[in-house]
Structure formats: C-alpha cells, structure tokens
C-alpha positions as CSV (number, residue, x, y, z in Angstrom):
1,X,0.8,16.7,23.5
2,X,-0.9,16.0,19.7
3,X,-1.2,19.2,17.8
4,X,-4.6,18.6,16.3
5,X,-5.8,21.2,14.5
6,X,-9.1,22.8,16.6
7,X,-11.0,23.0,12.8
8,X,-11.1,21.0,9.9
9,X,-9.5,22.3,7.1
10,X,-12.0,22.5,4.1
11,X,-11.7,25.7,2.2
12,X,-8.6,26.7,0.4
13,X,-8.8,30.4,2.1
14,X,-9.9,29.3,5.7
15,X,-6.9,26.8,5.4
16,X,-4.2,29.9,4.8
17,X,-6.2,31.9,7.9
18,X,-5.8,28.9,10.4
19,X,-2.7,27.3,9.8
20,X,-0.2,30.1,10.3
21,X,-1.5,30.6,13.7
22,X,0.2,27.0,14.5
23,X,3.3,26.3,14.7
24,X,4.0,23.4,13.0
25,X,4.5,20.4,15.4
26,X,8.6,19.9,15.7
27,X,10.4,16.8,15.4
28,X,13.9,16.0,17.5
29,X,15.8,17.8,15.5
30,X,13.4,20.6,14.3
31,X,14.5,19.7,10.4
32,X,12.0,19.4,7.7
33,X,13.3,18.3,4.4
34,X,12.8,20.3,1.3
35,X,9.8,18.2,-0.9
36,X,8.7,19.4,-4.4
37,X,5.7,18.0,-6.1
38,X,6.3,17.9,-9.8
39,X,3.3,17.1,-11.8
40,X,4.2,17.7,-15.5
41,X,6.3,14.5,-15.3
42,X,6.3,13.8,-19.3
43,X,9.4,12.5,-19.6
44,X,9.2,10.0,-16.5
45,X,6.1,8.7,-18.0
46,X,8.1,8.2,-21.2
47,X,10.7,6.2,-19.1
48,X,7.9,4.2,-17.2
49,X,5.9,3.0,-20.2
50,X,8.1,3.5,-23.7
51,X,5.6,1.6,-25.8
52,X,2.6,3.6,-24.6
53,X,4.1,7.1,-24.8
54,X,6.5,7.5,-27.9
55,X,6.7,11.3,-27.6
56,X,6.2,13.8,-25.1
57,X,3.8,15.1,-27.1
58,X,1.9,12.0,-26.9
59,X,2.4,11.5,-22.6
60,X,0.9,15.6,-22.2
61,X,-2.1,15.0,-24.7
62,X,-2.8,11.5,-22.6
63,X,-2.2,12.9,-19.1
64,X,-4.4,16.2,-19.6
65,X,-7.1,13.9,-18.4
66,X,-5.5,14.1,-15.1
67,X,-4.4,17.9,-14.9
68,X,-7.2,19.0,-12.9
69,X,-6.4,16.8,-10.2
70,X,-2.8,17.2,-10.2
71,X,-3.6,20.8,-10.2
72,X,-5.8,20.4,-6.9
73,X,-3.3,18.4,-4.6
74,X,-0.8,20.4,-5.3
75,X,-2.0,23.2,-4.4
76,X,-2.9,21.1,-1.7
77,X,1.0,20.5,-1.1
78,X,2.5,23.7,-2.2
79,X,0.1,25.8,1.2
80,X,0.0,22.6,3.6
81,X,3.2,20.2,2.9
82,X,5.4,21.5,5.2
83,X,2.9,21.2,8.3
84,X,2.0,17.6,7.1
85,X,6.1,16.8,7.4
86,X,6.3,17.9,10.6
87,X,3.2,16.9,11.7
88,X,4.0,13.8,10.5
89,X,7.3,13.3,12.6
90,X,5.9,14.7,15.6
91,X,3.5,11.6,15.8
92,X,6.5,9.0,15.0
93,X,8.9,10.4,16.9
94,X,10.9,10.2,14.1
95,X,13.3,13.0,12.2
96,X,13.9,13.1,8.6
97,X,16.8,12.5,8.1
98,X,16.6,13.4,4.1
99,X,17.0,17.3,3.7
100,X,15.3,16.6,0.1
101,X,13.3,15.2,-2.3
102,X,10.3,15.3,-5.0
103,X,7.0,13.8,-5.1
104,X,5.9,12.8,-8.9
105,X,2.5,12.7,-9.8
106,X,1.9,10.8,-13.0
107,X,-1.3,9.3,-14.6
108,X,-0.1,5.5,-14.5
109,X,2.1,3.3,-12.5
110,X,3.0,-0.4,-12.1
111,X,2.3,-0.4,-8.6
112,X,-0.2,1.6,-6.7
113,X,2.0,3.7,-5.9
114,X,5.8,4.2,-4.3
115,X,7.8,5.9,-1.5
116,X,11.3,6.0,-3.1
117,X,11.0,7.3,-6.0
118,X,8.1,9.0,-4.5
119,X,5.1,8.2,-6.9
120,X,1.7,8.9,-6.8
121,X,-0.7,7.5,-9.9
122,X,-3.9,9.3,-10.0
123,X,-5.1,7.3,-13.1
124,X,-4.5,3.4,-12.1
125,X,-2.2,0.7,-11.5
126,X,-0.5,-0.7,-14.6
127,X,1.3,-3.5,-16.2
128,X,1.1,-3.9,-19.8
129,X,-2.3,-3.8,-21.5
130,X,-3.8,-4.4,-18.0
131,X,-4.7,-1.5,-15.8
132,X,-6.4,-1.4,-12.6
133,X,-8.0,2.0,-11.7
134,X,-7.5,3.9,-8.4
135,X,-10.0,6.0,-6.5
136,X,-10.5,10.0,-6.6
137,X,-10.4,12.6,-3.9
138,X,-9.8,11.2,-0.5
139,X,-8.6,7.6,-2.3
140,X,-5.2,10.1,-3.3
141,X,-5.3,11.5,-0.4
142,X,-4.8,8.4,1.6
143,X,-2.0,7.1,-1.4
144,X,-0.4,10.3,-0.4
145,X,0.0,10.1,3.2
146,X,0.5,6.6,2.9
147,X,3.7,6.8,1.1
148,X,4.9,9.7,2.4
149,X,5.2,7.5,6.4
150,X,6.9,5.0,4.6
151,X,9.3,7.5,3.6
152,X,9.4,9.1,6.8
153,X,9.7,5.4,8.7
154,X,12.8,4.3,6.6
155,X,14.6,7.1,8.1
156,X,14.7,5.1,11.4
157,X,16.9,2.7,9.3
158,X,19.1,5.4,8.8
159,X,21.6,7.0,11.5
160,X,20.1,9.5,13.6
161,X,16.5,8.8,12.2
162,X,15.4,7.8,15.9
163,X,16.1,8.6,19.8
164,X,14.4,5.1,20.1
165,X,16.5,1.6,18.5
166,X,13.3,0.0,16.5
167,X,15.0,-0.9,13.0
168,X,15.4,-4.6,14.1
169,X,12.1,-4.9,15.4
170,X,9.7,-7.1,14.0
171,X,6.8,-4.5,13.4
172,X,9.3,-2.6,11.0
173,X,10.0,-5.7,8.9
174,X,8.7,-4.8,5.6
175,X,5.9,-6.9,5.5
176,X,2.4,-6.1,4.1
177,X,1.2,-6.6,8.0
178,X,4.2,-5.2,9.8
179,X,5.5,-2.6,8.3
180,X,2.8,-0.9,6.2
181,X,0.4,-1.4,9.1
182,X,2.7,0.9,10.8
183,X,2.9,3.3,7.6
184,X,-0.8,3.0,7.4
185,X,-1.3,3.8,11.0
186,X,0.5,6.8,11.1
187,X,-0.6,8.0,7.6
188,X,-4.5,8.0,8.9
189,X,-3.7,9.8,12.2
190,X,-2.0,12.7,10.7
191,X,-4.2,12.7,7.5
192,X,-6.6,13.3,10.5
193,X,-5.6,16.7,11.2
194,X,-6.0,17.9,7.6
195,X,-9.5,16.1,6.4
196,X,-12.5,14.5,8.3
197,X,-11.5,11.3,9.5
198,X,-14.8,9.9,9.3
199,X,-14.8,10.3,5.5
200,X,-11.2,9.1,5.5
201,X,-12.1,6.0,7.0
202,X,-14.8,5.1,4.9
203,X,-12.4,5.2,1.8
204,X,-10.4,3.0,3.7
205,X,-12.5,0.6,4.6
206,X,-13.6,0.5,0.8
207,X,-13.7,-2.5,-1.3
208,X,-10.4,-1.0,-3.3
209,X,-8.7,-0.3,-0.4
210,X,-9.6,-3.7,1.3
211,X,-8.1,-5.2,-2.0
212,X,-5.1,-3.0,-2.1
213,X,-3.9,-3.4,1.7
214,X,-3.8,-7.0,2.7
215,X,-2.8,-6.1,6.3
216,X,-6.2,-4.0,6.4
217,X,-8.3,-6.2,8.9
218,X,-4.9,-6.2,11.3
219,X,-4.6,-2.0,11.1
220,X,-8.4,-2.2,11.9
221,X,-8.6,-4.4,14.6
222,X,-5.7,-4.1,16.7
223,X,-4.3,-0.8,16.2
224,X,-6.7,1.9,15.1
225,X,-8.2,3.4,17.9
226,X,-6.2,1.5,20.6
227,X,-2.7,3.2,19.3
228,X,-3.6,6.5,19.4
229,X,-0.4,8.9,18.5
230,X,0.6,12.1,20.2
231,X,3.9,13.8,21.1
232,X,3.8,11.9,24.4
233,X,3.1,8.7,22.7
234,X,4.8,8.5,19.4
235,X,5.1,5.3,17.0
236,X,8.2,4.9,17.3
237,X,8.0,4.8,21.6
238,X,5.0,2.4,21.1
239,X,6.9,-0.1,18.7
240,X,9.9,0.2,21.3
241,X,7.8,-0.6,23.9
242,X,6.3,-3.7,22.5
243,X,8.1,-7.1,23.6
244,X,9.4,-9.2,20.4
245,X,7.6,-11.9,21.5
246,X,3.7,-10.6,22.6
247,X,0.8,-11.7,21.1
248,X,0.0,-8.9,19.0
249,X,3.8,-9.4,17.1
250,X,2.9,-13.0,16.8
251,X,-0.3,-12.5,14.9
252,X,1.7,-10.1,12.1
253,X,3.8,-12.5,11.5
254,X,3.7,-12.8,7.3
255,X,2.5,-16.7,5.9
256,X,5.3,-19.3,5.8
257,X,6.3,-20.6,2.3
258,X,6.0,-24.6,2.9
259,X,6.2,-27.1,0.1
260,X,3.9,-27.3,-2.8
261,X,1.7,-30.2,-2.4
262,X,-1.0,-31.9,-4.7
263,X,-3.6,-33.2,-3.2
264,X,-7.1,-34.7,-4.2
265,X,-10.5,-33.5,-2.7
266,X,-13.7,-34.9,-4.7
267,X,-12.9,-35.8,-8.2
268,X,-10.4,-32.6,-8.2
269,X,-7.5,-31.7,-8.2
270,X,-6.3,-29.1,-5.5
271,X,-3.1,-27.1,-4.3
272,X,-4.2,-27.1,-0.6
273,X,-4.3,-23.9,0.7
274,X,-2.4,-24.5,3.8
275,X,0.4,-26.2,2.6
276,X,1.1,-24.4,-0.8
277,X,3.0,-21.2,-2.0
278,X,-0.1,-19.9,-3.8
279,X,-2.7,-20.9,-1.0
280,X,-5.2,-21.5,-3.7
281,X,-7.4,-24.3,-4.6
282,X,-9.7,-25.0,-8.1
283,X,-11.8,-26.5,-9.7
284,X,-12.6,-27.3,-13.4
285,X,-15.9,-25.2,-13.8
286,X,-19.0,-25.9,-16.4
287,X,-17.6,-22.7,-18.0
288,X,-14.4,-24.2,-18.9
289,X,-12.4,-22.0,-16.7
290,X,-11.3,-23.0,-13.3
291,X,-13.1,-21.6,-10.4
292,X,-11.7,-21.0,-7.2
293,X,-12.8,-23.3,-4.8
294,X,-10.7,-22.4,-1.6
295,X,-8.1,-20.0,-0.7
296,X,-5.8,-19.0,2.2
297,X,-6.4,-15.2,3.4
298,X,-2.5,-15.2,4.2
299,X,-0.8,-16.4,1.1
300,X,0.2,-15.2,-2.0
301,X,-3.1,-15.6,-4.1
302,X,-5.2,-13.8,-1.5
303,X,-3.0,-11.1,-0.9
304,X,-2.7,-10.2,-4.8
305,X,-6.4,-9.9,-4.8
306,X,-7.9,-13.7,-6.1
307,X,-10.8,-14.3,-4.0
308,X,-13.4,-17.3,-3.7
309,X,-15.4,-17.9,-6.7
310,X,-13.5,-15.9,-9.3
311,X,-13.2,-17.7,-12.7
312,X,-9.9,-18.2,-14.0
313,X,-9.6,-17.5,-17.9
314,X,-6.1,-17.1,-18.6
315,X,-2.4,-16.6,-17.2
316,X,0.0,-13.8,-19.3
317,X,-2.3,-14.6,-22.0
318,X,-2.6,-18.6,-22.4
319,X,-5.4,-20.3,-21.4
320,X,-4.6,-23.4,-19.3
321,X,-5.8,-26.9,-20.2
322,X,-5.3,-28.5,-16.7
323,X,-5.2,-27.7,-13.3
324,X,-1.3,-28.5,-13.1
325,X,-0.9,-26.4,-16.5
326,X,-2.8,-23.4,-14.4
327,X,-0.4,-23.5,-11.3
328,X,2.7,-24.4,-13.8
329,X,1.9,-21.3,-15.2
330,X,1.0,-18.5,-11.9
331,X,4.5,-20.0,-10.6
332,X,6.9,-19.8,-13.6
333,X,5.7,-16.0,-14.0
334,X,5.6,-15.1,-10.3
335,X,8.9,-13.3,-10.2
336,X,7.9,-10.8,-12.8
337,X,4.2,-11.4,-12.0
338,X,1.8,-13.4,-13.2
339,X,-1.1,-11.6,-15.3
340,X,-4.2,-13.3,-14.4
341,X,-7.4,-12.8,-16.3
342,X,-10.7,-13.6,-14.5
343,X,-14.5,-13.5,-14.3
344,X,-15.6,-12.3,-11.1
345,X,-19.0,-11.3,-10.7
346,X,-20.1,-11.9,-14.4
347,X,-17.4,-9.5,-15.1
348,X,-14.1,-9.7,-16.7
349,X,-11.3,-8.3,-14.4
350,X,-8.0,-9.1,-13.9
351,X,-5.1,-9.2,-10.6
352,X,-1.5,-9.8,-11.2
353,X,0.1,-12.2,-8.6
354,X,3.3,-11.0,-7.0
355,X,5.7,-12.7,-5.0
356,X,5.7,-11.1,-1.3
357,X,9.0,-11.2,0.0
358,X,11.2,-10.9,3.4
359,X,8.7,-13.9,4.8
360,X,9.8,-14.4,8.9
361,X,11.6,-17.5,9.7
362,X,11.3,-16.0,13.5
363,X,9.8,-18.8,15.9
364,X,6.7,-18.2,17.4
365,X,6.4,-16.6,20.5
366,X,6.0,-19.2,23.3
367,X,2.2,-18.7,24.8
C-alpha cells in the first residue's frame, strides 16, 4: 500500500507535527543510507571553475547570492530527508545499497545537475563564459528528487540493490528516454507526498524543463498517470513485468547514428535530418547567420535544445562562412561540446551540443 501522506506538507512547524506520526515507508532491507547536504561547498567550487573563483574568499562573496536558498532546502533536508529516502525506495522496490553519501549544493555547474557526485546548482548551468540559468522553488525541488532516483536506481546495478533482475532491461539503459524517464517517474510520484503535485507538474511541464528533459513528452504520455507507484506496484515490479520487446520499449528506443549525408533542397544546402548525426538542417539567412530550417525531435541537435527557427551566430566562438564550415565545426567540438551562439526570438541565447551516448543497436521489436 502507498504511504501518501493524508496532508500536504506546507509549513515548516505543521511538517515536524505530522511526519513523526508516520513511520517512514520501509524498503526490503529496512536500511536508509546516511546523506548530508553540505552547502558551504567553497572549495568544490574552486575545483569546478579555477579561473572563476581564485580564492575562497572570492567563491563565499559570489555564492552569498545563493545562501538563502541553500539555507531553505536544507532545512528542507535536514527535518524531511530521511522520509524522502525511504519513501523513495518503497515506490521502487529498490534498497540502497550505499550506507552514505553527501549532497552538494553549489551556485554553478556544467551540467544541470548530477547524481554521483551528488550536485545540485541553484544558480545555472555552466560552461565557460556561457551560463544558462535554472528555475527557483519547486524547479530545485524537482532537480533534487530527480537526482536523488537516479541515485537510488543505480543501486539495482549493484548486488542486492533489487528482489527483481531489471539491470539488463532496456528501460534502465541510460538513455535520456529510458532511463531518466524512469528516474523522472519515480522522482514526481514521491516528490508527491511532500509538495502539491499540481504545482509540481506545472514546473515540469515548463518551457525550461521541456528544454532540459528531452524524454519529457514520453514521461507525459505514456507513463504519468497510467504507472502509478505503490508498495504493491513498485518500479522496479512494473519494469520486470514489461516484455523486451512491447510497444511501449520500442517507442524509447534512443535515435540511431546513420551516416552523415549532404543533400540539396532548394538552392541550399542541407544535413537531412533523418539521415544525419546532428538531425539538423539550415539555411543561409538575410541576417547572415544560418537559420534552422528543419530538425529531427530525436537527434542530437534537438535534444541539446536547437529548435526551428533559431539563428545560428557562432560555434566556440567562430563565426562560420558556409554551411559545411558550420557542421565542420558543431562536429569537431562535439566530444567536449560544441558552444553554440544563437538568436532565437530576437534574443541572443546560447545551447551547447552534447554527444548522447549508449545509442541501442537492439532490433526492433517485431509488430
């Protein structure tokens, strides 16, 4: 049976009434590992970004910005973190298998956020000079949960981590639509039980969060609401129970990398989006920038945030002269990814293109 909780949990002091009269929702094993949240994390910050923070001096004066809401979630974590643990396991049907670790809250990252090092950036995303901000309140809320089931689902990778075998199951591939639809899933049903869900799922269905989570429309569509989690119905029995080769495996299944092609549509020239690595198509505009023209929702381009329309300036920094240059250029610096300054909306904004690995080479499921 799901342990919801009967009342939403909105003031600090209504919070320390309620909870203690649950017991917190056990896993197999009954063990819930030992997690700090360290927010003073000067010296990481140092480590992360050495030409931005020379002293920690420097990293404290920059990341008092951010104090009052590193203050606020963990007081969050330090009255409610052991109930979202085992919460948390009770819906996956998974045990930690860790007995420790710490959850560092700093005021910039390079990614959005990570699970191991556990990392939360309440300030933005960044690389370089380029930073891409993240939302407030619930927005850290969600980054929170969010990384804390990945956590949690790596431990069925792990001996013991799970009465049910699911680590060589597609839906657990680390994939943007496999496995952090699963992370995301689970994240949102127990972030449930501690915040209204109605407000949780408008921040998720948010432009940012849209742009962040490329497996979004799949977690929408075909899982949220139709797997709901309980103690009878855990993640980890509903990715057991689902056959390798249904329908609903079939349409996670990540892009396949095919050959780069050129191709000519009009008087331009085009990487078709079906047939190459970036899945992206331009145009030389009347700007002088190129202007995407077409793009594949499930390829590389898409999935690092370039959308129709947006106006391509530069790549790390140098301007490209032709539409070969331009692709030359997103391809030679995907493995460290490529920097791409744009004009979307009559606005200057920028995505960086990453290279999504572990892409299936599974056949598809036979109708």
């Amino acid at each position: 049976m799901a342990l919801r909780l009967k009342y939403r949990l909105v003031l600090p002091a209504l919070v320390l009434f309620l909870i203690p009269a649950l017991a917190p929702a056990q896993s197999q094993t009954g063990a819930i590992p030992r997690v700090n949240m360290v927010i003073d994390n000067y010296d990481y910050m140092i480590s992360l970004f050495p030409d931005n923070y020379a002293s920690r001096r420097e990293t404290i004066k920059a990341c008092s910005t951010i104090a009052p809401e590193a203050e606020s979630l963990k007081v969050f974590w330090d009255e409610l973190g052991e109930y979202v643990l085992s919460y948390m396991s009770h819906y996956a049907g998974i045990d930690w298998v860790e007995p420790q670790f710490d959850i560092y809250i700093v005021k910039y990252y390079p990614d959005y956020a990570c699970c191991r090092p556990m990392t939360i950036p309440l300030a933005g995303k960044k690389n370089g000079d380029r930073i891409i901000a993240v939302g407030h309140g619930l927005s850290q809320y969600i980054t929170l949960f969010q990384q804390l089931a990945k956590r949690l689902l790596e431990q069925a990778f792990m001996p013991g981590g799970s009465p049910y075998y699911i680590a060589n199951h597609p839906l657990m591939r680390k994939t943007p639509r496999r496995f952090d639809v699963m992370a995301d899933l689970l994240a949102l049903q127990t972030l449930a039980d501690f915040k209204n869900i109605d407000s949780v799922m408008a921040v998720f269905k948010s432009a940012e969060w849209r742009r962040r989570e490329p497996g979004q429309p799949i977690l929408l569509d075909y899982f949220w609401g139709k797997w709901v989690l309980s103690g009878d119905s855990t993640l980890a029995s509903l990715i057991a129970a689902e056959p390798y080769g249904s329908k609903l495996v079939a349409l996670t299944r990540p892009p396949v990398v095919r050959t780069t092609a050129n191709v000519h549509w009009g008087n331009h020239q085009l990487q078709p989006p079906t047939g190459g690595k970036l899945g992206l198509s331009v145009a030389r505009d009347r700007s002088g920038f190129f202007r995407v023209v077409r793009i594949d929702t499930l390829r590389l381009a898409y999935l690092s945030g370039l959308r129709k329309d947006d106006l391509i300036r530069n790549i790390n920094g140098v301007a490209p002269r032709t539409i070969k240059e331009l692709f030359t250029l997103m391809l030679d610096n995907l493995k460290e990814g490529a920097h791409v300054n744009i004009v979307r909306n009559d606005e200057p904004s920028a995505v960086i293109v990453y290279p999504w690995e572990d892409f299936d080479t599974e056949p598809s499921p036979s109708e």
